[in-house]
One Martini backbone bead per residue (centre of mass of N, CA, C, O) as a GRO file, in nm:
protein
  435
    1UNK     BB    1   8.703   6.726  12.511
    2UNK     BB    2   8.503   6.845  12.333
    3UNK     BB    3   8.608   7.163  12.212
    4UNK     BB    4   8.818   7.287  12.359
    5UNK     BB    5   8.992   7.168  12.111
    6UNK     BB    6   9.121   7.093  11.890
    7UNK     BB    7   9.214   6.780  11.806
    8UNK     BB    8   9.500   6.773  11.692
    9UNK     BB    9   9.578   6.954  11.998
   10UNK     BB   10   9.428   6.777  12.228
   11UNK     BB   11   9.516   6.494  12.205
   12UNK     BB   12   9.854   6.542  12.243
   13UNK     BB   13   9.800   6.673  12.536
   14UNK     BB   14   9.654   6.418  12.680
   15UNK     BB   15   9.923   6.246  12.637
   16UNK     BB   16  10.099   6.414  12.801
   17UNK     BB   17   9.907   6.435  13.072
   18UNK     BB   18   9.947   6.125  13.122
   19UNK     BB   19  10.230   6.056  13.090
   20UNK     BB   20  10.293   6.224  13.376
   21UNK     BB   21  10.126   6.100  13.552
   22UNK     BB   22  10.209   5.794  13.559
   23UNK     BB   23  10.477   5.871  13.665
   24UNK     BB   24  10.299   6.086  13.934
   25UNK     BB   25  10.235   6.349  13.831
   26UNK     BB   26  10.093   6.636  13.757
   27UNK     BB   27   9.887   6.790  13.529
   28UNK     BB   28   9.791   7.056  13.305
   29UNK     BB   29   9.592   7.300  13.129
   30UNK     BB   30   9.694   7.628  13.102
   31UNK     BB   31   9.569   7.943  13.099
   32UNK     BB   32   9.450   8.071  12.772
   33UNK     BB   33   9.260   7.837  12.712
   34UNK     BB   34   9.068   7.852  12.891
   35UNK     BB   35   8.970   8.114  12.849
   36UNK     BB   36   8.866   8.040  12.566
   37UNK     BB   37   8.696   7.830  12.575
   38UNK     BB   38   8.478   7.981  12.760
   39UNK     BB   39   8.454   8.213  12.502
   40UNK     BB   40   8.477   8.053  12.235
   41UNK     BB   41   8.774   8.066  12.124
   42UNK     BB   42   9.039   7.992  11.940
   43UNK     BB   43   9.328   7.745  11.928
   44UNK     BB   44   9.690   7.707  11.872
   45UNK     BB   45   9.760   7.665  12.184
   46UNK     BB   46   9.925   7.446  12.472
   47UNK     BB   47   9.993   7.467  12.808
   48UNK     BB   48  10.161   7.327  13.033
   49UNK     BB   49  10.112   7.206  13.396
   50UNK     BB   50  10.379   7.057  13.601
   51UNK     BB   51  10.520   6.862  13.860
   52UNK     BB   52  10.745   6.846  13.695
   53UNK     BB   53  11.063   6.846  13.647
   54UNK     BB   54  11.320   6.942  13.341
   55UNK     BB   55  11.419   6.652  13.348
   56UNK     BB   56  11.180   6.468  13.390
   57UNK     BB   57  11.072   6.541  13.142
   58UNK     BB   58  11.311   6.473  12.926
   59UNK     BB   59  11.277   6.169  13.019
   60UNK     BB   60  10.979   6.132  12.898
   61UNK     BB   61  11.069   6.236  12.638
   62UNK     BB   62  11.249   6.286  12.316
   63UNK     BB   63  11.144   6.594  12.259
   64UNK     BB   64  11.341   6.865  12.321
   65UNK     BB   65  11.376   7.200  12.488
   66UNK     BB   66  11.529   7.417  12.646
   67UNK     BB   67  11.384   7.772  12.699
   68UNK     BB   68  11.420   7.814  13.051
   69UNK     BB   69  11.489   7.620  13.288
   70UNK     BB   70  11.543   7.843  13.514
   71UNK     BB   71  11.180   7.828  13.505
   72UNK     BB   72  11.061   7.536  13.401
   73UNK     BB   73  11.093   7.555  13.066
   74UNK     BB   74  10.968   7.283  12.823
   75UNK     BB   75  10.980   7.188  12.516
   76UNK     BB   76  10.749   6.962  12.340
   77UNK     BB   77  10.708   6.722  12.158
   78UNK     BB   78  10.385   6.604  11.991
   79UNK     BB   79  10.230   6.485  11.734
   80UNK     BB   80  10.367   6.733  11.609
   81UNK     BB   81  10.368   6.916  11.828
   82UNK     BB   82  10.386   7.205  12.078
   83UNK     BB   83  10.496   7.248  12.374
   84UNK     BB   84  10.461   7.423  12.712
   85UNK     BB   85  10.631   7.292  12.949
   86UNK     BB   86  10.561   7.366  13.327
   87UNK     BB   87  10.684   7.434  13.605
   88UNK     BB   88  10.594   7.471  13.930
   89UNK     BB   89  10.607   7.804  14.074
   90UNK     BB   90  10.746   8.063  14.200
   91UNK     BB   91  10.865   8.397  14.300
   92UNK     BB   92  11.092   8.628  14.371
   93UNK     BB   93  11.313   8.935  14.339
   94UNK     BB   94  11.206   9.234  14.193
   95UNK     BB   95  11.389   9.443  14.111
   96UNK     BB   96  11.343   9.528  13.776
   97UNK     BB   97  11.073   9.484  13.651
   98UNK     BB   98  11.118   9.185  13.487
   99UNK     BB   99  11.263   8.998  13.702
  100UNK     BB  100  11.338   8.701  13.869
  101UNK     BB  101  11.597   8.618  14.144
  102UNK     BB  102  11.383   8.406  14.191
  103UNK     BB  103  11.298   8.091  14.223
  104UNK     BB  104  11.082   7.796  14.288
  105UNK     BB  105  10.935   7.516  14.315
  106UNK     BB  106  10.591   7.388  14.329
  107UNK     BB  107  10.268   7.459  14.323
  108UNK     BB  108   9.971   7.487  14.168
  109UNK     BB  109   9.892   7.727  14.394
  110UNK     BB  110  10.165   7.903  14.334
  111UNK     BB  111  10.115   7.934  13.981
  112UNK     BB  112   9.894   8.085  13.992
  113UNK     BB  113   9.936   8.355  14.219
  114UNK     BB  114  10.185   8.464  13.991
  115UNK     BB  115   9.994   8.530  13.803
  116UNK     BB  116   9.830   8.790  13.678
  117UNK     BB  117   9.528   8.709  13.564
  118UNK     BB  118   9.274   8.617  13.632
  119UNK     BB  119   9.160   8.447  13.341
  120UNK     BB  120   9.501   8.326  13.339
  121UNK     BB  121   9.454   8.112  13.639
  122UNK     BB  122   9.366   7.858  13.492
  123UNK     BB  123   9.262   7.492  13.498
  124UNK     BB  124   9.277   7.186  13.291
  125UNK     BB  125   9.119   6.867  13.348
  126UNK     BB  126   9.083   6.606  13.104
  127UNK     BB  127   9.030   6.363  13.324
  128UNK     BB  128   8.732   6.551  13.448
  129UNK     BB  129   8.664   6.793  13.291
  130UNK     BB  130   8.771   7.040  13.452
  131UNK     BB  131   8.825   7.371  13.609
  132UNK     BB  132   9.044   7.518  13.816
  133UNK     BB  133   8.957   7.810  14.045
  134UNK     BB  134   9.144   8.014  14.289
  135UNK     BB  135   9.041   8.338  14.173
  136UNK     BB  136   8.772   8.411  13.979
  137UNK     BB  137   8.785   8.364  13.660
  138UNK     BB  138   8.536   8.308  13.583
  139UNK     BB  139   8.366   8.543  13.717
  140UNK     BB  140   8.551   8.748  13.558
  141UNK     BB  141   8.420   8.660  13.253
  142UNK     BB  142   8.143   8.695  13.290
  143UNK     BB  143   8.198   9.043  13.384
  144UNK     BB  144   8.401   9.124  13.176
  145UNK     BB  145   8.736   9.142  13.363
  146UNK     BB  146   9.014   9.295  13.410
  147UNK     BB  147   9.222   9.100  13.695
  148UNK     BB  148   9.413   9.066  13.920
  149UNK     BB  149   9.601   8.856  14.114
  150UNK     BB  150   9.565   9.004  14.341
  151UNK     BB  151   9.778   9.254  14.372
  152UNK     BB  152   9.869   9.486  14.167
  153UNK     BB  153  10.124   9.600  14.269
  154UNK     BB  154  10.263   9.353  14.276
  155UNK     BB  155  10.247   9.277  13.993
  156UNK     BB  156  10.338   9.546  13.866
  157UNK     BB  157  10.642   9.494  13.999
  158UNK     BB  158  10.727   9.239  13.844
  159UNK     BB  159  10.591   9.342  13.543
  160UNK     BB  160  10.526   9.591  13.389
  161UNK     BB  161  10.426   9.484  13.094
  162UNK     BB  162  10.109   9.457  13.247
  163UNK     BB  163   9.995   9.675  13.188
  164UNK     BB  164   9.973   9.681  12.871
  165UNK     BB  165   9.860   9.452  12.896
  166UNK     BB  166   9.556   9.497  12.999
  167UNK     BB  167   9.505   9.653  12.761
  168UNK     BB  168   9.470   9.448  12.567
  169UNK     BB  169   9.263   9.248  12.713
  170UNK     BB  170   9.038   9.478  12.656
  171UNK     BB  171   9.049   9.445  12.365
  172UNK     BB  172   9.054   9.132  12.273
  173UNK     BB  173   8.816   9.097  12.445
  174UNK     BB  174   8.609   9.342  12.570
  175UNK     BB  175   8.654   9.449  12.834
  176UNK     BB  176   8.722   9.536  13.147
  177UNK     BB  177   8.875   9.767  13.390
  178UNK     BB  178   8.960   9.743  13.695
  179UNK     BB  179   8.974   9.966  13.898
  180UNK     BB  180   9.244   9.859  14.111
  181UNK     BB  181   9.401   9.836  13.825
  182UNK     BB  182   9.433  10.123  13.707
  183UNK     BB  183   9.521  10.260  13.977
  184UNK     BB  184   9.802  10.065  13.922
  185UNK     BB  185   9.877  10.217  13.669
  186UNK     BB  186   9.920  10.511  13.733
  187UNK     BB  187  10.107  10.499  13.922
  188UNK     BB  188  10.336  10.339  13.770
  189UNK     BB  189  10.379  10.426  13.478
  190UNK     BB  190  10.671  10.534  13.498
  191UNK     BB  191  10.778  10.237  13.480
  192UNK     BB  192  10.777  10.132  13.175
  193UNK     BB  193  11.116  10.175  13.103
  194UNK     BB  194  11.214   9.902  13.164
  195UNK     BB  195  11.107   9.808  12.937
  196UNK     BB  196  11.172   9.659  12.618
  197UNK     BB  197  11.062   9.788  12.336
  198UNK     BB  198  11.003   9.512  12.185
  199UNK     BB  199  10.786   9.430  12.427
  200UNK     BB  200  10.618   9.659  12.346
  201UNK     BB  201  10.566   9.653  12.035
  202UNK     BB  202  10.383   9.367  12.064
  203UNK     BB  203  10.173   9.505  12.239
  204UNK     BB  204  10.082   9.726  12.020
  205UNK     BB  205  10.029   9.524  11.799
  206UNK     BB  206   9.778   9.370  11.966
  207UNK     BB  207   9.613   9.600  12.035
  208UNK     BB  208   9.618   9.679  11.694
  209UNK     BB  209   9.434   9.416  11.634
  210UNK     BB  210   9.217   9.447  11.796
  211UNK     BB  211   8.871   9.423  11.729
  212UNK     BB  212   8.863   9.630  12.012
  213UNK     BB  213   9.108   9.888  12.017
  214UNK     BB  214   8.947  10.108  12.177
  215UNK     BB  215   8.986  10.028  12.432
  216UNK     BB  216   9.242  10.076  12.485
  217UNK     BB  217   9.348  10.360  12.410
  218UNK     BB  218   9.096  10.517  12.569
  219UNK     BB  219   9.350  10.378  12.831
  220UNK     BB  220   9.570  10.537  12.802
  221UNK     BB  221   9.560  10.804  12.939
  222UNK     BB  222   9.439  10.723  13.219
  223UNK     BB  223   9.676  10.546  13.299
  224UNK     BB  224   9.960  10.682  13.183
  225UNK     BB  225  10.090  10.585  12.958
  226UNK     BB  226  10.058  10.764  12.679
  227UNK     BB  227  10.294  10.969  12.813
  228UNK     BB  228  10.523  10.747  12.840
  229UNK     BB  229  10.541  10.658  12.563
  230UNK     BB  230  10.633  10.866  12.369
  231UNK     BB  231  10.864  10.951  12.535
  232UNK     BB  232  11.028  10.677  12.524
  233UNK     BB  233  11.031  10.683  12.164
  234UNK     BB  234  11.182  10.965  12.174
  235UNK     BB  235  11.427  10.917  12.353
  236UNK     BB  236  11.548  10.704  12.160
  237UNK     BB  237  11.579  10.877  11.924
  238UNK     BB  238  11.749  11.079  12.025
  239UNK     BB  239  12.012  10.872  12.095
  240UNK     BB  240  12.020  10.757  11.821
  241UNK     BB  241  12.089  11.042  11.662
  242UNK     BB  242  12.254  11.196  11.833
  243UNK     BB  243  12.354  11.495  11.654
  244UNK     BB  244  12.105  11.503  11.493
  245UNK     BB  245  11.826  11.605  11.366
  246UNK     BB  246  11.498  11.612  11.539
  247UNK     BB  247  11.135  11.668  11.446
  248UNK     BB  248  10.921  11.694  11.683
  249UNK     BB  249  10.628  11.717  11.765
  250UNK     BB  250  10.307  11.730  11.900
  251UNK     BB  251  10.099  11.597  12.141
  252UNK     BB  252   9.795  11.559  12.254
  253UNK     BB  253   9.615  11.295  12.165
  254UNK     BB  254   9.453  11.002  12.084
  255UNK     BB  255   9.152  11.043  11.902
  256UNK     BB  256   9.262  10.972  11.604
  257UNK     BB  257   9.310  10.660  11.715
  258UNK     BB  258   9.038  10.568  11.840
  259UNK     BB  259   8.882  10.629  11.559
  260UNK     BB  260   9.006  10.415  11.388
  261UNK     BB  261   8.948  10.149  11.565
  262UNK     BB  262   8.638  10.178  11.530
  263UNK     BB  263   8.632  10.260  11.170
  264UNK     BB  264   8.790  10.013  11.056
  265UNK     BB  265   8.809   9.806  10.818
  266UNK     BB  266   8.720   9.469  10.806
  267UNK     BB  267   8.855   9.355  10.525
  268UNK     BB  268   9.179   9.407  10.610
  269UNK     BB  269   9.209   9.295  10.907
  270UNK     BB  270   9.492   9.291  11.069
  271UNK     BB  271   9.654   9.604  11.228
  272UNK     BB  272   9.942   9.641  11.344
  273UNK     BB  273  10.092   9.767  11.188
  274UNK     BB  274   9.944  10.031  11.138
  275UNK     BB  275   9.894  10.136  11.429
  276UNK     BB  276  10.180  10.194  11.477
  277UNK     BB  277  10.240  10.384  11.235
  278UNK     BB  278   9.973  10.604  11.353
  279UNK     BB  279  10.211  10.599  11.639
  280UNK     BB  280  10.449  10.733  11.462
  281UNK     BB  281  10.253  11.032  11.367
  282UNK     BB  282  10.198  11.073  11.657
  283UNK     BB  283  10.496  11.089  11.768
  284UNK     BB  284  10.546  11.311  11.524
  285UNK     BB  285  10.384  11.526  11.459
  286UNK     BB  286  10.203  11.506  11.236
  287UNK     BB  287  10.143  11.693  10.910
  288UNK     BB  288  10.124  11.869  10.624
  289UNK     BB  289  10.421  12.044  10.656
  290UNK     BB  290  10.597  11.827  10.743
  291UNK     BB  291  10.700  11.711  10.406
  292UNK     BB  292  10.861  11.941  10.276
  293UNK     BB  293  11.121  12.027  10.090
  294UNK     BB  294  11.269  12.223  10.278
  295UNK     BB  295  11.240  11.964  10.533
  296UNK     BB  296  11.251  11.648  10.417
  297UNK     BB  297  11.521  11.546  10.564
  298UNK     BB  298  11.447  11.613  10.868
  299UNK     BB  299  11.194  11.434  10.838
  300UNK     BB  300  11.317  11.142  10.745
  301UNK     BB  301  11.474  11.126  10.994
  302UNK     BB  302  11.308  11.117  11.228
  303UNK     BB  303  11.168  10.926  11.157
  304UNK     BB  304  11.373  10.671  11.132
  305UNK     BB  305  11.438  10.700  11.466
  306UNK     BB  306  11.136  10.616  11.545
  307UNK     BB  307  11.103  10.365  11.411
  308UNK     BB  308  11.361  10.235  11.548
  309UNK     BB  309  11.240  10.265  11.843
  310UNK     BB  310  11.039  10.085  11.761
  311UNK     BB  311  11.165   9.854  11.568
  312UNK     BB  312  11.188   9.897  11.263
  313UNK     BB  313  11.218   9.765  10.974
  314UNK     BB  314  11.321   9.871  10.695
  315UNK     BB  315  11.039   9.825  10.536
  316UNK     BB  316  10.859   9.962  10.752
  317UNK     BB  317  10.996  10.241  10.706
  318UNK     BB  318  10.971  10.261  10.412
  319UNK     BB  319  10.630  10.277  10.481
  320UNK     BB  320  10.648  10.524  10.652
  321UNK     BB  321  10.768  10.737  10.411
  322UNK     BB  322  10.536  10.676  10.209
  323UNK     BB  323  10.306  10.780  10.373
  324UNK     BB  324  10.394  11.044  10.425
  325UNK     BB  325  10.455  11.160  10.110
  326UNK     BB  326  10.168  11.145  10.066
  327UNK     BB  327  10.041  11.334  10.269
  328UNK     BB  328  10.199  11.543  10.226
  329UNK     BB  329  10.059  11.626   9.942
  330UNK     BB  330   9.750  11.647   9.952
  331UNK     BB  331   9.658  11.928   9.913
  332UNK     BB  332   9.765  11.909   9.579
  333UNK     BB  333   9.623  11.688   9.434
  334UNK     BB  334   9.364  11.837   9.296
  335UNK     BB  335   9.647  11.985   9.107
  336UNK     BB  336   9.682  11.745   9.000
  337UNK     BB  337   9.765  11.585   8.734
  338UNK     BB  338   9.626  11.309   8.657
  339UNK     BB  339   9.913  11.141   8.621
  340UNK     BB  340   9.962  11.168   8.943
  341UNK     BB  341   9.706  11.091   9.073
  342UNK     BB  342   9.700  10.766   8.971
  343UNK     BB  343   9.999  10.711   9.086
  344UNK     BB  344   9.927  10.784   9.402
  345UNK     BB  345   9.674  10.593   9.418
  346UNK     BB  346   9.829  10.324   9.376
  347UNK     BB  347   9.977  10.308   9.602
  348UNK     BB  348   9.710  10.262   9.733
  349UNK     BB  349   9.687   9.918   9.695
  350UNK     BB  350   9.775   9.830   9.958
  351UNK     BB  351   9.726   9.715  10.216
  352UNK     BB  352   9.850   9.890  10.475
  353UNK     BB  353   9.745  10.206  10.366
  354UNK     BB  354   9.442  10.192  10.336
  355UNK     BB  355   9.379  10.269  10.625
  356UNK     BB  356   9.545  10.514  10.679
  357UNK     BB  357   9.448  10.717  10.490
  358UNK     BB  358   9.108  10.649  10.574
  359UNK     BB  359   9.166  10.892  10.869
  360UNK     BB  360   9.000  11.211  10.904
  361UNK     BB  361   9.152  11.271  11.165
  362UNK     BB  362   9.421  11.286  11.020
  363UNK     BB  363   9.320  11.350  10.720
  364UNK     BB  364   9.086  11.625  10.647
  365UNK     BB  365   9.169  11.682  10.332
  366UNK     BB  366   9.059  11.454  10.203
  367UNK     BB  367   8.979  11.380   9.851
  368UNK     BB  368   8.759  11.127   9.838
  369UNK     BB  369   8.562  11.187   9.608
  370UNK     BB  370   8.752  11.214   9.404
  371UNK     BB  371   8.915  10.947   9.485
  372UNK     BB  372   8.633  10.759   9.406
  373UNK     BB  373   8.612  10.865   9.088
  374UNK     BB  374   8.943  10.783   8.998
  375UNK     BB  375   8.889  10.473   9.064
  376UNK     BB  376   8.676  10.405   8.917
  377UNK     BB  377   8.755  10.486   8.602
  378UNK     BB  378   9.099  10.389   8.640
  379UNK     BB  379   9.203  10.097   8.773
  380UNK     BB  380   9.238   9.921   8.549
  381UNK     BB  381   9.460  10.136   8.398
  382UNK     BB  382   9.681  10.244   8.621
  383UNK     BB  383   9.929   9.983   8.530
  384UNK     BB  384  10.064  10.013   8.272
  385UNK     BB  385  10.223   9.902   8.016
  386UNK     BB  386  10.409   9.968   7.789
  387UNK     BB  387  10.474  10.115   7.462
  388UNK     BB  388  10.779  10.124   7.532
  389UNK     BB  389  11.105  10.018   7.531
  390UNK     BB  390  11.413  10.094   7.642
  391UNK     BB  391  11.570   9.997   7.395
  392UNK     BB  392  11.386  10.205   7.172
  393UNK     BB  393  11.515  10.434   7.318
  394UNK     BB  394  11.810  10.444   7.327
  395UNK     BB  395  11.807  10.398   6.978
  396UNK     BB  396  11.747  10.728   7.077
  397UNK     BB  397  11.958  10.843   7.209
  398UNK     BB  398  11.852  10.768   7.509
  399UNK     BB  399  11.982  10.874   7.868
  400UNK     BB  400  11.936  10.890   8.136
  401UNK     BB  401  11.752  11.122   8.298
  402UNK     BB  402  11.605  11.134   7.960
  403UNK     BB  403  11.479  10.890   7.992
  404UNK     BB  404  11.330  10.898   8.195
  405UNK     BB  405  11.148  11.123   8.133
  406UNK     BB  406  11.022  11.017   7.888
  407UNK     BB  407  10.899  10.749   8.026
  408UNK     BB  408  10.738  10.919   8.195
  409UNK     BB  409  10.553  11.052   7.997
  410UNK     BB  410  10.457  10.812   7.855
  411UNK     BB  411  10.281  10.744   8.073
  412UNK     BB  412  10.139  11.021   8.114
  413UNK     BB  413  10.007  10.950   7.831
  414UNK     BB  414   9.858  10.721   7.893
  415UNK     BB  415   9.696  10.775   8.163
  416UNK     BB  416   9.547  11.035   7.949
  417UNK     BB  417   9.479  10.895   7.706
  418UNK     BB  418   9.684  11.032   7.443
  419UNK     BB  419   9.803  10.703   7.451
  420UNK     BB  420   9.784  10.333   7.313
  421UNK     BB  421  10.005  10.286   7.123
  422UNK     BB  422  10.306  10.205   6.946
  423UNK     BB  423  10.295  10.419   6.703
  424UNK     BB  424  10.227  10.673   6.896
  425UNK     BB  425  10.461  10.684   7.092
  426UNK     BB  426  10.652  10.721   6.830
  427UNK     BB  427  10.542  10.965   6.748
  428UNK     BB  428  10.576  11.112   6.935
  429UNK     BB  429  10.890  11.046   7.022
  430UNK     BB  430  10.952  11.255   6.738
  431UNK     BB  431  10.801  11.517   6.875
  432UNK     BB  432  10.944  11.514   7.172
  433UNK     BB  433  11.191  11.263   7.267
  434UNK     BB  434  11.413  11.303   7.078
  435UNK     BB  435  11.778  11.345   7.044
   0.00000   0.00000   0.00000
């Protein structure tokens, strides 16, 4: 069918499900297509559900893979593409709310019954072009409406990591969220901690990266999540530092988080990892005099703890120390001498930072005037070319620490336009940096 999906992507999955059909199989296009489909948004891929099991899969494509086999997930390639193609189950014995201890294959409609939203448990026939719905997902599309299939309490006791799914898809989707699913989600919001880190931190990068993420956010509170979220970061945080000291600061609520999601520049793009990072200053109860000399050191071990909780690479670790000490310093920005401001200035034009920093309920003395004031006049060049070579200062019998210390001055006097040839930097340093 037009419309449906990509060309390139719909014609190779309607030949996998010729392909199996053939055979004698059933198979459909499942989940979260449909949905996006109805919704009229763009698709990247296409799973297949289909009632061959994964040895019959693997004997009819040449190319496959199993990634799940004893749940019945067979990626196979076909024209280009990968597919997962999954075959129809059951599910049942969640002791740990992460995973079923027994799975059974079965039919297309008892492999809708155990999927999550009515939303994501639509099936599409290629060869009818029709729908298949036995849940209400299409009319709970129309109502704009995020809900469990069945019972709330048995889906999200089947996988915990489904509440978050939840606030997620209310974000990412601008639905609402059922009444009776997120009462289901307020009871259980304690058992969140069994799900790990690593797929809660996808669940929250999602999340907030979604187009209307405040509306996820202004749901952790009431949900129960957002304080079950917290300790939960806090304590990996405490657990990884061993006897090291961490320290955490209080965190109220989430307000200064739901305005940066809702008030945020389209122009930056997607924002996963900045609001990551701003839910890791905010369980770090950061504030203006976190960052101070005195504890920069126990405030940095602290930060990097949170980090690791949260699973950031060295990379992310590293840009979250970096927005810390930049904004450590904010109140004395102002009495910063001109190139000192122009250098903390260049640090924000990363595309990851600026996004964080301007956000005044986490930073409310931003002096944003003065600071797009000093960007208007100087941004084109305060990132200046050096005007002496390390080498020609070195045979100026500069090394070490005064070497430093010179570079770092004639740069300074360059950015506050005191110097611009490089025979003023040498008149200059005959008279102030020679050795």
């Amino acid at each position: 069918m037009i419309g449906f999906a990509p060309a390139p992507l719909y014609r190779p999955a309607v030949q996998l499900i010729a392909r199996l059909r053939a055979a004698g199989h059933e198979a459909y296009i499942a989940g979260g297509a449909v949905r996006d489909y109805l919704l009229g948004r763009p698709q990247s891929d296409l799973d297949i559900a289909t009632s061959a099991r994964p040895d019959q899969v693997k004997a009819l494509f040449r190319r496959t893979f199993a990634v799940g086999e004893a749940f019945g997930v067979v990626i196979v390639h076909h024209q280009g593409q990968a597919f997962e193609v999954a075959t129809f189950r059951e599910e049942e014995g969640y002791l740990d709310g992460r995973r079923p201890s027994q799975v059974s294959f079965s039919t297309a409609r008892a492999d809708v019954a155990r999927r999550d939203f009515t939303i994501n448990g639509m099936l599409w026939d290629p060869e009818r072009e029709e729908i298949l719905d036995w849940v209400e997902g299409r009319a709970d599309i129309q109502r704009r409406l995020v809900r469990t299939i069945g019972d709330p309490e048995a889906r999200f006791g089947e996988d915990r990591l489904r509440m978050l799914r939840a606030l997620r898809f209310s974000a990412q989707l601008d639905f609402e969220l059922d009444a009776a699913t997120l009462a289901a989600i307020r009871r259980q919001a304690i058992h969140l901690p069994v799900v790990s880190l690593e797929r809660i931190r996808l669940e929250l990068e999602k999340l907030f990266a979604a187009p209307t993420a405040q509306r996820g956010l202004v749901l952790l509170e009431p949900s129960g999540l957002g304080p079950v979220l917290r300790e939960l970061v806090r304590a990996d945080a405490l657990r990884q530092a061993g006897k090291r000291a961490v320290q955490l600061g209080s965190c109220a609520d989430w307000n200064w988080l739901e305005s940066w999601a809702g008030v945020r520049d389209p122009q930056t793009g997607p924002l996963g990892f900045q609001g990551l990072l701003c839910f890791l200053l905010d369980v770090a109860g950061f504030g203006p005099d976190w960052w101070r000399p005195a504890h920069a050191p126990l405030a940095q071990a602290s930060l990097d703890a949170l980090g690791r909780a949260l699973r950031f690479s060295r990379v992310e670790l590293a840009k979250a120390r970096t927005v810390a000490w930049l904004c450590a310093g904010l109140p004395e920005f102002p009495r910063l001498r001109l190139a000192d401001q122009l250098r903390w200035l260049r640090q924000t034009e990363r595309g990851w930072l600026l996004p964080v920093l301007r956000q005044p309920l986490l930073w409310p003395d931003l002096p944003l005037e003065l600071m797009n004031r000093l960007i208007d006049r100087h941004q084109a060049h305060w990132q200046p070319s050096p005007l002496l070579r390390g080498e020609e200062l070195q045979a100026h019998g500069l090394s070490g620490p005064a070497l430093g210390r010179v570079m770092d001055e004639l740069e300074a006097q360059q950015l506050e336009g005191a110097l611009a040839t490089p025979d003023e930097a040498r008149r200059w340093l005959a008279t102030h940096g020679g050795a």
